[in-house]
C-alpha positions in Angstrom: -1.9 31.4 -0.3 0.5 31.3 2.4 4.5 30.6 2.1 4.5 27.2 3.8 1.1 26.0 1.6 2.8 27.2 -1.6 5.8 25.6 -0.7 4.4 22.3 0.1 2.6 22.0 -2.8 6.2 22.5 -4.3 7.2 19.1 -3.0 5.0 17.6 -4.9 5.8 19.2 -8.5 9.0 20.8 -10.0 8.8 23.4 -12.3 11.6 23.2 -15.0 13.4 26.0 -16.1 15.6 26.8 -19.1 18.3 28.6 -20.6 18.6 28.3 -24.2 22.0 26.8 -25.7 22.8 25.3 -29.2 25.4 22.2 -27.4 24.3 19.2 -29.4 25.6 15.7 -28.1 26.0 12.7 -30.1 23.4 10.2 -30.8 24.2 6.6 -30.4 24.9 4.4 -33.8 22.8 1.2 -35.0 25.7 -1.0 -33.9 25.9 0.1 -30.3 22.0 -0.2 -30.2 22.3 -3.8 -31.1 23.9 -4.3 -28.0 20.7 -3.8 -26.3 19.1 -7.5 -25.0 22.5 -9.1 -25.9 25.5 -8.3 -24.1 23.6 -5.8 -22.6 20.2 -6.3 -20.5 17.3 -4.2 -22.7 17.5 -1.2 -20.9 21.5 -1.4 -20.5 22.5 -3.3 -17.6 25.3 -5.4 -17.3 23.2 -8.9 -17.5 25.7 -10.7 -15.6 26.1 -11.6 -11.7 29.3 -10.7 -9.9 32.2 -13.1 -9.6 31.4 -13.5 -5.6 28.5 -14.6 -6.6 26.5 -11.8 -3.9 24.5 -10.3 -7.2 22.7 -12.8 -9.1 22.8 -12.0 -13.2 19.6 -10.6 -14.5 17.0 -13.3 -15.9 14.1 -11.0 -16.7 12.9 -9.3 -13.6 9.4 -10.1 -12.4 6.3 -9.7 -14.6 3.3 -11.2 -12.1 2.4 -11.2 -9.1 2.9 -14.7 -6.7 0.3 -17.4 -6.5 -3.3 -16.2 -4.7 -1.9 -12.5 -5.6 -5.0 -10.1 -4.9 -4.5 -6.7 -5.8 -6.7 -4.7 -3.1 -4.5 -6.1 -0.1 -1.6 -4.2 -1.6 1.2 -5.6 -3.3 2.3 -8.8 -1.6 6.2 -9.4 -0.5 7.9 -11.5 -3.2 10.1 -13.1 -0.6 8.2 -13.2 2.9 10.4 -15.8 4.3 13.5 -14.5 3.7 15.9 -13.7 6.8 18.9 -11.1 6.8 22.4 -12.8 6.0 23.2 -10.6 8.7 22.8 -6.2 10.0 25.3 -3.8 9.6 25.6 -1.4 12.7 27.9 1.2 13.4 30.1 -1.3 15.3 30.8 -3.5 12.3 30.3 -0.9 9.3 34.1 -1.0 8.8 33.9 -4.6 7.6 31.4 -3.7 4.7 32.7 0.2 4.5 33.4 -0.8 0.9 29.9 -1.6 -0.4 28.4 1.3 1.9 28.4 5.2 0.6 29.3 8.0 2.6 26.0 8.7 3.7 25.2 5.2 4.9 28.1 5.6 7.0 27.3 9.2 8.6 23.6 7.7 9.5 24.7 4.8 11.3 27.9 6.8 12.8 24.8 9.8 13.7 22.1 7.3 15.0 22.7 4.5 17.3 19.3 2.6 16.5 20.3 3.1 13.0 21.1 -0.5 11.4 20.8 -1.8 8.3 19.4 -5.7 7.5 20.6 -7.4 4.7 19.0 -9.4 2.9 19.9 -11.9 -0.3 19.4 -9.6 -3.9 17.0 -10.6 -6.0 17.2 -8.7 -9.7 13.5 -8.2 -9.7 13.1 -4.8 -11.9 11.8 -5.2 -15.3 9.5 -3.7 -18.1 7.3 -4.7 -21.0 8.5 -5.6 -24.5 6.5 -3.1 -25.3 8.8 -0.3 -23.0 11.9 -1.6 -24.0 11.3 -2.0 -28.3 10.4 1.1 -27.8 13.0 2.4 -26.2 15.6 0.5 -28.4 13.8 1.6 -32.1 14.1 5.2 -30.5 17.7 4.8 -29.2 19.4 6.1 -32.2 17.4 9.3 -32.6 16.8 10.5 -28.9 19.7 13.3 -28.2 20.4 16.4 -26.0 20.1 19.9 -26.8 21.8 21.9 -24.2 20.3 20.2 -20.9 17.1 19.3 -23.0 16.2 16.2 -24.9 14.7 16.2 -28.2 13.3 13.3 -30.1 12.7 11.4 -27.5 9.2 9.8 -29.3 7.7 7.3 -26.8 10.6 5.9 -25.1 11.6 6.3 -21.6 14.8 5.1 -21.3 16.4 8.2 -23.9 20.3 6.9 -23.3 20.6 3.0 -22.5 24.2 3.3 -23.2 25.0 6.9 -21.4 27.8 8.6 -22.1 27.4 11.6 -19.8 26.4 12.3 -16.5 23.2 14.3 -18.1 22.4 11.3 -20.0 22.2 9.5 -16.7 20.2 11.4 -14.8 17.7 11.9 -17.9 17.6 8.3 -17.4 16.1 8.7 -14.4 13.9 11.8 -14.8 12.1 10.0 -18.2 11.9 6.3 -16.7 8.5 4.8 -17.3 6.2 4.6 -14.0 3.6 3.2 -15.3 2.0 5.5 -18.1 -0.8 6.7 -15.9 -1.0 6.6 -12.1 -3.5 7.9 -9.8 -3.8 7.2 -5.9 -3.7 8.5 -2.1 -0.4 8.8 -0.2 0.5 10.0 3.4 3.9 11.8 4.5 5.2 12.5 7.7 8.1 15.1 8.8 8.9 13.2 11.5 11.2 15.5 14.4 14.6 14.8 16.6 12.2 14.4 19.2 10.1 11.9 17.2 6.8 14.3 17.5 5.6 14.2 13.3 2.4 15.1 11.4 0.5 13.6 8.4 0.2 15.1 4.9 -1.9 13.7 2.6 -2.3 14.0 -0.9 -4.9 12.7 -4.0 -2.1 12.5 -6.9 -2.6 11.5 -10.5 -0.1 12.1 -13.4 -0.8 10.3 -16.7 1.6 10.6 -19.7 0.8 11.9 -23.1 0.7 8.1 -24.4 -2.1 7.3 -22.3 -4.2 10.8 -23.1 -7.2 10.8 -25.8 -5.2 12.7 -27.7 -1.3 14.0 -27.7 -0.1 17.0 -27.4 3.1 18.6 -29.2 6.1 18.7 -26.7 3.9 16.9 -23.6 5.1 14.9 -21.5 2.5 14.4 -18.9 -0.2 16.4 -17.3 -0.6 15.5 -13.3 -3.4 16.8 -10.4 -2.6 17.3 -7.6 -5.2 17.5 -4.6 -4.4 17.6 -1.0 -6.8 15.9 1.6 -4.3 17.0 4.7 -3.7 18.5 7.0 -6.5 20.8 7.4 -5.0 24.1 6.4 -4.4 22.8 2.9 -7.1 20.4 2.3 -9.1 21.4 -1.0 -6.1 22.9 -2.7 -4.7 21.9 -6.4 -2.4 21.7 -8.3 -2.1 21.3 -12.2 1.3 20.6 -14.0 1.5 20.4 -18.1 4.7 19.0 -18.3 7.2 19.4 -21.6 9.8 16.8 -22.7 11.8 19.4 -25.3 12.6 22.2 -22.1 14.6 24.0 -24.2 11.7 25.0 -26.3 9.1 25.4 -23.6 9.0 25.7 -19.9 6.7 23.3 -17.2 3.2 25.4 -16.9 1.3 25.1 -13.1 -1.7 26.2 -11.7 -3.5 26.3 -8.5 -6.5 26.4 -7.3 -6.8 28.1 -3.6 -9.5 26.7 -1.6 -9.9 29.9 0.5 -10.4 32.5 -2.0 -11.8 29.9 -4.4 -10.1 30.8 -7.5 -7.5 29.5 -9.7 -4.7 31.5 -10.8 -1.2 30.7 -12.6 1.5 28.7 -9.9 4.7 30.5 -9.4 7.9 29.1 -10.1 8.7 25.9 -7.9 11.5 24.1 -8.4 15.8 23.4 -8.1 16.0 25.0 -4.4 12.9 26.1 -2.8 12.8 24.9 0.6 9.4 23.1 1.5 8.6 24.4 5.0 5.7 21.8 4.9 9.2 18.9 5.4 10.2 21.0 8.3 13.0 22.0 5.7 14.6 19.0 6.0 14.6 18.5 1.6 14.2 20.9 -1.8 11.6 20.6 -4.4 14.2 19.0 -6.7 14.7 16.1 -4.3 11.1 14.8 -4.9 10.8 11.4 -6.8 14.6 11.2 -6.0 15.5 13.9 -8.3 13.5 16.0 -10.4 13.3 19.0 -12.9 15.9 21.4 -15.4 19.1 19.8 -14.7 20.8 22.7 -16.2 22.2 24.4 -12.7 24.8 21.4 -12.1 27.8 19.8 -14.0 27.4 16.0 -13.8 29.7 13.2 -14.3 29.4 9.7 -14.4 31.8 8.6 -11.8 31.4 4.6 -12.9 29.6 1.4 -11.3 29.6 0.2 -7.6 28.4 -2.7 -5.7 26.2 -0.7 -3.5 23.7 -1.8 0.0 20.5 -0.1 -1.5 17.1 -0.5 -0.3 15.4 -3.0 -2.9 12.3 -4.8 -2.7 11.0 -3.4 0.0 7.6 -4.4 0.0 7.6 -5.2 3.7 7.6 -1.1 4.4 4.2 -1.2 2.3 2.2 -3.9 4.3 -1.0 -2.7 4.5 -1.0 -4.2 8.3 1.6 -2.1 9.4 0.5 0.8 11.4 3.0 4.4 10.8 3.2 4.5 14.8 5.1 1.7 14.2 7.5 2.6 11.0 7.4 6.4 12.5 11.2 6.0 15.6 13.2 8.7 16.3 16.2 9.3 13.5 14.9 7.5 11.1 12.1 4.9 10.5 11.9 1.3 12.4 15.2 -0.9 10.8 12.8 -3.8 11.6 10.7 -3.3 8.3 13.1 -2.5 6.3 15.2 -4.7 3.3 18.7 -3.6 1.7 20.3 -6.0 -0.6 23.4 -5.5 -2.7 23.3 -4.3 -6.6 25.5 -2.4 -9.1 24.5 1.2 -9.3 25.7 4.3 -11.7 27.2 6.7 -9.5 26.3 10.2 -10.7 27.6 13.5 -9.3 26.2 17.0 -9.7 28.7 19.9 -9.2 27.1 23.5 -9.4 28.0 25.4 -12.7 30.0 28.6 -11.8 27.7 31.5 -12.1 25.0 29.4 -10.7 23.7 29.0 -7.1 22.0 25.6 -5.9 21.7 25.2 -1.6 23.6 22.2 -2.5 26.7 23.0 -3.9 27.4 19.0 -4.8 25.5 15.7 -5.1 26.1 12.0 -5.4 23.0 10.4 -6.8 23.2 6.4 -7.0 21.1 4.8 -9.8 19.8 1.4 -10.4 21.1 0.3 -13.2 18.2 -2.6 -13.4 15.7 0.6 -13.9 17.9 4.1 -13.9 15.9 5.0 -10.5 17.5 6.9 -7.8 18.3 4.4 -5.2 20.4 7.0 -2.7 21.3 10.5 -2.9 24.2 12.8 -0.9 23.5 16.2 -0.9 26.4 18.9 0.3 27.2 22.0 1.5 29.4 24.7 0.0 31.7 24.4 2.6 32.1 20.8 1.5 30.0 19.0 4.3 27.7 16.2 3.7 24.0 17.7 4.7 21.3 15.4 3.8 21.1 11.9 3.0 18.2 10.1 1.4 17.1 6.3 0.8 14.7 5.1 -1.3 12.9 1.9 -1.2 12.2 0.5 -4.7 10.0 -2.6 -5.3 8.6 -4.2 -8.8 4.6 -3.7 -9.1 4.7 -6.7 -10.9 1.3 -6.5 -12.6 2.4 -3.0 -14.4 5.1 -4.2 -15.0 7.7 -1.3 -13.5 10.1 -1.1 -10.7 8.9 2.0 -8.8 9.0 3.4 -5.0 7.6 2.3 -2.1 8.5 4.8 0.4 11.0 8.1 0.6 13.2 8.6 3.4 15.1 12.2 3.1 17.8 13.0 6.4 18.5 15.9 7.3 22.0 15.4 9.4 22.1 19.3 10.7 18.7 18.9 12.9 18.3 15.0 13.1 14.8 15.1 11.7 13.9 12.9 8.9 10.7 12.7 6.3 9.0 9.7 5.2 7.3 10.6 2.2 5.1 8.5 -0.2 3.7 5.4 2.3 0.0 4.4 2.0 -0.2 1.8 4.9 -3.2 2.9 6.6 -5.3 4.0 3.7 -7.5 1.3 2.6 -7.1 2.2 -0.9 -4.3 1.3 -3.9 -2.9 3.0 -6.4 -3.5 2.5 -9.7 -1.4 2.0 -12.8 -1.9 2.6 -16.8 -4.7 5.2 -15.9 -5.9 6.8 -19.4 -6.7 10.4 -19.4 -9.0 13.3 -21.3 -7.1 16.4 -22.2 -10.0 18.3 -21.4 -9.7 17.2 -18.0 -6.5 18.5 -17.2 -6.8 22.3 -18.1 -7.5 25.7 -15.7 -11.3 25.3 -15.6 -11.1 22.0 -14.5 -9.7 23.1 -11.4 -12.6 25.0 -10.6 -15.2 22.4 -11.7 -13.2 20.5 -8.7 -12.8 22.7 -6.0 -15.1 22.2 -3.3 -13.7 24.3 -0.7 
């Protein structure tokens, strides 16, 4: 298998590495618990709206889809007839410099077309009871070992109240999806000279909740198939994911469509560079972050009122056509939505004695749904690299807030990738997907390869 096919099939899994360490953190007492759907929202939001009155306070999310709703058109925009309150451009970004990050500002300084439409914010993220009572009866037991978590049971939000930066990002890296997904997805390194190319993938990853039977330490088992471009079309990937990484490490396979045979996957993960983007992200910037956070320091740095892309369900209209989405520095501003909303502002420092290609990161979460909203990623000489966006929107009918699209920068070359879009396929993904163990080990790869 050749570098760039082993390293594209890297941006679509993580493996997570360990080191082994005794650090126990505390676990969160009944009474703070409690707070949990009372002065807190269920998975530990601030409930309320903001004194200006710009954030609205939380009244539940959205758990179904709008009147006439069919699912095989794609999921429908919530609010179709909204307008922007108004674009930020690099000529006015001073006036809202103070609810823009630092990468915001060096795309619209880098890009003239670059603009961002603003649109009213709607608090749409939200989860079954069933999620959060889960969630909250586990709350008191989940903790960290080292950079591992252990007891984590069957929730997926480990730390509602976090009290670390690690906590935080686990937040993230746990988050419920949707227990079991499968579907087709197209990305697109698109160049400074706007000249891009399609990669297309057959994905399914269903968690150990949703398998016929569980398995110790499992978090979820995922396939991987690609249908594009041509020189990796029949190649696949299996991933047995663990939730305790202290105890265990994530186990891959692949099966090579040229020499028709599977064979163990070699380590993918923190800083391999996926020549597949046209290097323009790591495999640890997939699904906004991903894998053994073990290599950085991380510290919560607080809340901010924050332009994120949110509800961006116009980026998914099966109507649009990627010609269209696909302009030079980054995708067409026309289609896309950023409101304002309170997210956690992480940052990741590399540990001395260990080596990351970026030697800092700021990671924004939404603190409706602990998803990665925006990430900065930096250089060790200090300079801000790579910026990516990522467009969230409630599938209302799972319920769960998840992405809609991926857009990672790469400031150095101007190029961009658009990662995770579905517009032209005539297919949609599916949620709460069950699963059979037995069709998720090595010789299952073979019963499927057909190249």
């Amino acid at each position: 298998m050749t570098s760039r096919k082993i390293s594209m099939a890297a941006g679509c899994i993580a493996v997570l590495c360990v080191m082994l360490t005794n650090t126990v953190a505390a676990k969160l007492t009944v009474a703070e618990v409690e707070r949990l759907g009372k002065d807190l929202t269920p998975v530990g939001a601030d409930p309320t709206g903001n004194k200006e009155g710009t954030i609205p306070p939380w009244a539940g999310g959205i758990t179904k889809g709008p009147a006439g709703w069919v699912r095989e058109n794609g999921y429908a925009d919530l609010f179709p007839d909204e307008k922007p309150l108004f674009t930020i451009t690099a000529q006015n970004a001073e006036q809202y410099k103070a609810n823009l990050t630092p990468g915001l500002l060096a795309l619209l300084k880098k890009y003239p077309s670059f603009r961002m439409p603003v649109y009213p914010t709607h608090r749409t993220a939200a989860y079954s009871k069933e999620v959060t009572d889960a969630a909250k009866a586990q709350a008191t037991q989940v903790e960290l070992r080292g950079f591992g978590v252990t007891n984590l049971g069957d929730s997926t939000i480990p730390f509602p109240i976090p009290k670390s930066g690690l906590e935080a990002i686990w937040n993230h890296l746990m988050r419920y999806t949707g227990g079991g997904t499968d579907g087709f997805g197209n990305s697109f390194p698109v160049r400074q000279n706007g000249e891009y190319y399609k990669i297309g993938v057959h994905a399914t990853r269903i968690y150990d909740r949703n398998m016929d039977r569980r398995t110790p330490n499992r978090l979820y088992v995922a396939m991987i198939y690609f249908t594009d471009p041509a020189e990796l079309k029949g190649e696949i990937f299996l991933v047995h994911e663990p939730i305790d990484q202290v105890a265990e490490i994530r186990a891959a396979w692949i099966y090579n469509a040229g020499q028709r045979r599977v064979r163990r996957a070699p380590d993918l993960g923190y800083d391999n560079i996926n020549d597949g983007s046209e290097g323009m992200y790591v495999t640890d910037q997939v699904d906004g972050y991903n894998g053994a956070p073990d290599r950085y320091d991380w510290t919560i740095q607080g809340k901010k009122e924050i332009y994120v892309s949110y509800n961006a369900y116009r980026m998914g209209d099966k109507k649009l056509k990627y010609a269209d989405m696909l302009t030079k520095g980054s995708v067409n501003p026309d289609y896309m939505r950023y409101e304002l909303h309170r997210v956690w502002v992480v940052e990741g420092k590399v540990k001395a004695g260990f080596s990351h290609v970026y030697a800092r990161r700021t990671f924004y979460l939404d603190e409706d749904s602990w998803t990665v909203l925006l990430e900065e990623a930096y250089t060790g000489r200090g300079d801000l690299w790579r910026v990516s966006i990522h467009g969230l929107v409630q599938y209302y009918d799972v319920p769960a807030p998840g992405y809609r699209f991926s857009i990672n920068h790469d400031l150095d070359s101007g190029s961009y990738y658009l990662g995770g879009v579905d517009n032209e396929l005539k297919t949609v993904g599916t949620y709460n997907v069950k699963g059979k163990v037995s069709d998720f080990q090595p010789d299952a790869l073979r019963r499927m390869g057909t190249k």
